[in-house]
C-alpha positions as CSV (number, residue, x, y, z in Angstrom):
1,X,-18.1,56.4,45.9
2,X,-14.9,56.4,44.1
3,X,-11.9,58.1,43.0
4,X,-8.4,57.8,45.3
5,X,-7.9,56.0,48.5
6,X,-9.2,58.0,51.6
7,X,-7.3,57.7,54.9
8,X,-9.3,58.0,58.4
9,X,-7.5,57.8,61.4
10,X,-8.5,57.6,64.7
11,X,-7.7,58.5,68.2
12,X,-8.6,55.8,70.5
13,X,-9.5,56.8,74.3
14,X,-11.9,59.3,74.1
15,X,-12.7,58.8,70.8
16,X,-13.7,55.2,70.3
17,X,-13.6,54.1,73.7
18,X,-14.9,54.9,76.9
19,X,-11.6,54.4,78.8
20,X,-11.5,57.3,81.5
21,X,-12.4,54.6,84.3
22,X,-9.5,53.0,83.5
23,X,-7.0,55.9,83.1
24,X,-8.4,57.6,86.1
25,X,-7.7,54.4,88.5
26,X,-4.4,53.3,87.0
27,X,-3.4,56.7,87.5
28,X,-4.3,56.9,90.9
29,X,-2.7,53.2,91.7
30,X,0.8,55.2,89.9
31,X,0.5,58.1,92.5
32,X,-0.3,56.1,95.6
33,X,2.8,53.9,94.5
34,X,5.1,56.7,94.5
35,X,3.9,58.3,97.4
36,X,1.8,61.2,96.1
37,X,-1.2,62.8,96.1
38,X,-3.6,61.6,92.9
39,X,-4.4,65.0,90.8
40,X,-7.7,65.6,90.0
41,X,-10.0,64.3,87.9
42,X,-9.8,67.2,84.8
43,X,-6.3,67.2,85.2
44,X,-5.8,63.5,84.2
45,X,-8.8,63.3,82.1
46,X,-7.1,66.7,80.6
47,X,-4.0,65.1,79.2
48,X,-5.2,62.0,77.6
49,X,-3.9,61.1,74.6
50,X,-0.3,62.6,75.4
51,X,2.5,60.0,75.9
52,X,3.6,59.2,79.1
53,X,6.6,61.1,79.7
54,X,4.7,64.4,78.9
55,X,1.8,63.5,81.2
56,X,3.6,62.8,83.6
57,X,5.6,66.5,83.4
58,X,1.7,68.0,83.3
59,X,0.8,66.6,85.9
60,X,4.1,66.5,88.3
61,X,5.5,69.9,87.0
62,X,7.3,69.8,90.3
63,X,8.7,66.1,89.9
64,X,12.4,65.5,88.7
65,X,12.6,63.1,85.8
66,X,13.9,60.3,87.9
67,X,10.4,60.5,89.9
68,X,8.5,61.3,86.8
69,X,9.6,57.8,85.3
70,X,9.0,55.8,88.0
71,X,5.3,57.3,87.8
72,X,5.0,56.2,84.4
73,X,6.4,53.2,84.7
74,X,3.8,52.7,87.6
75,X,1.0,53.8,85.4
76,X,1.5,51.4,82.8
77,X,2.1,48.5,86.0
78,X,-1.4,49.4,87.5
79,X,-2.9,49.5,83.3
80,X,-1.7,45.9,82.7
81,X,-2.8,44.6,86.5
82,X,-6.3,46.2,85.6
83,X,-7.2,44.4,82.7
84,X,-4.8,41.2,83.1
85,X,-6.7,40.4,86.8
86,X,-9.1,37.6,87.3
87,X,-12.4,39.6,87.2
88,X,-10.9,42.1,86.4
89,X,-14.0,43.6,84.8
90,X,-14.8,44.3,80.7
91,X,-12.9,46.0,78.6
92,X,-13.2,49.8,78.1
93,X,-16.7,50.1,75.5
94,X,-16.9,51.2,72.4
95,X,-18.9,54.6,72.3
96,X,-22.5,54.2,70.9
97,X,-22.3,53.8,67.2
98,X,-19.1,53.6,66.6
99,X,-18.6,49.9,66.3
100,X,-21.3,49.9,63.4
101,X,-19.6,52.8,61.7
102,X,-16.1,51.3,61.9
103,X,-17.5,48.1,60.2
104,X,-19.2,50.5,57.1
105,X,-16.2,52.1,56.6
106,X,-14.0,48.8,56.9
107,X,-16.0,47.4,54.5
108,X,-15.6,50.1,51.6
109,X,-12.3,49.1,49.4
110,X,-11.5,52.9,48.7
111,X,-11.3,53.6,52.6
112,X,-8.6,52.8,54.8
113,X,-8.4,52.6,58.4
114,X,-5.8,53.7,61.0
115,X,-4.9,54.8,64.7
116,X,-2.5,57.5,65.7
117,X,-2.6,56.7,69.8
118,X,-1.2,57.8,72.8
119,X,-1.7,54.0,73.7
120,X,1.2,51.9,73.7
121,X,1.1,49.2,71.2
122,X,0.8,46.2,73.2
123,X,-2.1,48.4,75.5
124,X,-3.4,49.4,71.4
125,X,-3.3,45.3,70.3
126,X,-5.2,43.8,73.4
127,X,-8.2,46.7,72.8
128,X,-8.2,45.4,68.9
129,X,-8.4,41.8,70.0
130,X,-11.6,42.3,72.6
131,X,-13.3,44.1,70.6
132,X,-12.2,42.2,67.5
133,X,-11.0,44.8,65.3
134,X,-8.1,43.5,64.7
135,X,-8.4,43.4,60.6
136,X,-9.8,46.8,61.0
137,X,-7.0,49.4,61.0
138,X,-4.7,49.1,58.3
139,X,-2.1,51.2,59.9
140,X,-1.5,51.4,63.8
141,X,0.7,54.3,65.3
142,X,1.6,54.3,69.3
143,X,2.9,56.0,71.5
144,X,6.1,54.1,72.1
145,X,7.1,53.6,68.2
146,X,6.7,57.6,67.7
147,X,6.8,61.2,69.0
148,X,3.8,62.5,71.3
149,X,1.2,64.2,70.1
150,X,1.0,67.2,68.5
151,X,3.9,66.4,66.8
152,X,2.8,65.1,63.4
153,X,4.9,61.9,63.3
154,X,2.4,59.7,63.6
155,X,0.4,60.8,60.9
156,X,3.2,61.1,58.6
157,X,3.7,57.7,59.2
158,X,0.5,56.3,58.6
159,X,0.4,58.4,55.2
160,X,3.9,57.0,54.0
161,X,2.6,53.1,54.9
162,X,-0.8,53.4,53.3
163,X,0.2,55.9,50.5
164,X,-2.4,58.4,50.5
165,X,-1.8,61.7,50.1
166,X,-2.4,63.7,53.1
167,X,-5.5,65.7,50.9
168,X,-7.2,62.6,50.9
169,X,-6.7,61.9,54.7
170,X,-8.9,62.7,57.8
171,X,-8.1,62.2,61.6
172,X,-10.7,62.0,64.3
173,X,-9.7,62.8,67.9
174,X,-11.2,64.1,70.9
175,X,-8.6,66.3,72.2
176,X,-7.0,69.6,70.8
177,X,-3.5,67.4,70.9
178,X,-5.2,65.3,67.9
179,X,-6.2,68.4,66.1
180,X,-2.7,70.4,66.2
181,X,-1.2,66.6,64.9
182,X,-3.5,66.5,62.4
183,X,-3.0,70.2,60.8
184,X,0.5,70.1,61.7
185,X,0.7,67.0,59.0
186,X,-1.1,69.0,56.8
187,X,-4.4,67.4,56.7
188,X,-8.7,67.5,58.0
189,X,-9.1,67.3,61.3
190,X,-13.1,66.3,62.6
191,X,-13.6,66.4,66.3
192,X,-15.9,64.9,68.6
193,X,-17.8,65.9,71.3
194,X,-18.3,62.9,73.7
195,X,-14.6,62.7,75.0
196,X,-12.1,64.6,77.0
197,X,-11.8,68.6,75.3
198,X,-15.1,70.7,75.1
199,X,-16.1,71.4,71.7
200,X,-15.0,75.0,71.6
201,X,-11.2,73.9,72.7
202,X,-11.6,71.4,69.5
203,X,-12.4,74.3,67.2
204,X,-10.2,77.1,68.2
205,X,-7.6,74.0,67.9
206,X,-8.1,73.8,64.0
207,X,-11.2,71.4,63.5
208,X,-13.1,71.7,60.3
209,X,-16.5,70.4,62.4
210,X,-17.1,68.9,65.7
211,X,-19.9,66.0,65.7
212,X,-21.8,64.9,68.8
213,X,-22.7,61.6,67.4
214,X,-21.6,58.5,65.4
215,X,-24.2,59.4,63.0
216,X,-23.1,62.8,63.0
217,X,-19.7,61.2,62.0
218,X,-21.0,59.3,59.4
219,X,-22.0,62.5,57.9
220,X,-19.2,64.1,57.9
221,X,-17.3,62.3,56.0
222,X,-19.8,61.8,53.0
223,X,-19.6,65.5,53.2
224,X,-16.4,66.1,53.0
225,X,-15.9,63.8,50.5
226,X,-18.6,64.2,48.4
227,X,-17.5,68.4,48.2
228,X,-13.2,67.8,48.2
229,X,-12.7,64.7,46.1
């Protein structure tokens, strides 16, 4: 392959981690804390990937911002116990496949890596370090250094520090928030099928294919590059 740079971002949970044991405990420790009855399981797993304050207003429509605030700031208290504990357990896994994809890719010099996260970046920077990707991901967008998703900012922002033009850019995401992002910033959206939004949610969102597999993935993008650039 040659020709310009190419730009793939990522989502993270739901995307390339398995992380909804996590999210669905912290979130319950946040409720508890504050006194309140945990939502349901859909609801949480519903609004993944969307920054805390705007979660937290999904899922506590009825909650002032004072109360919403202290929930998030109890979410990210019960994140940090989780995975700072002795025992606490491993770290949230990799879906199947998609460490050995992330290493192909890495290891192509006209391909670069990013994330655009509702993670925050320290949260982001410890899941890099486990799993050792830290040299992976030439560009890293959170939560906490931009505005939630859909709101294209954090693309923008990895296209303006990597300098590829947003034709030549792709961003893979579970959820519809990642797709409206994506076309919002004005380029390909892929979705896939293993995390938190069905399928059909992903294409009515905007999504040029959902893939059900790594390998799937893989595909994808030698398609779409082999037929656009």
């Amino acid at each position: 392959m040659s020709g310009p740079l190419r730009l793939v971002l990522f989502d993270v949970d739901g995307t390339l981690v398995d992380s909804q044991h996590a999210i669905l405990a912290a979130m319950g420790e946040a409720f508890a804390a504050c006194g309140l009855a945990a939502p349901a399981r859909e609801a949480v797993l519903s609004i993944v990937g969307l920054s805390l304050p705007q979660a937290m207003a999904r899922l506590a429509p009825e909650a002032d911002d004072g109360l919403r605030g202290r929930l998030a700031d109890a979410y990210r208290e019960a994140f940090f116990a989780q995975r700072s504990a002795p025992g606490g357990g491993p770290p949230s896994p990799l879906f199947p496949g998609m460490r050995a994809l992330l290493d192909d890719l890495a290891a192509r010099p006209e391909v670069l890596l990013g994330v655009a996260t509702g993670k925050a970046r320290r949260g982001l920077d410890h899941l890099c370090a486990v799993h050792g990707l830290e040299a992976h991901f030439v560009t890293r967008q959170t939560a906490d250094l931009n505005p939630s998703k859909p709101h294209p900012a954090m693309v923008l922002a990895a296209l303006a520090e990597t300098g590829v033009e947003p034709r030549h850019a792709v961003m893979v995401g579970d959820t519809t928030f990642d797709v409206e992002m994506a076309r919002a910033a004005g380029v390909r959206a892929i979705g896939v099928g293993w995390g938190y939004h069905d399928g059909a949610a992903l294409a009515a969102a905007g999504a040029e294919r959902v893939v059900a597999s790594a390998p799937e993935l893989r595909t994808a993008f030698e398609q779409i590059w082999e037929a656009a650039w």
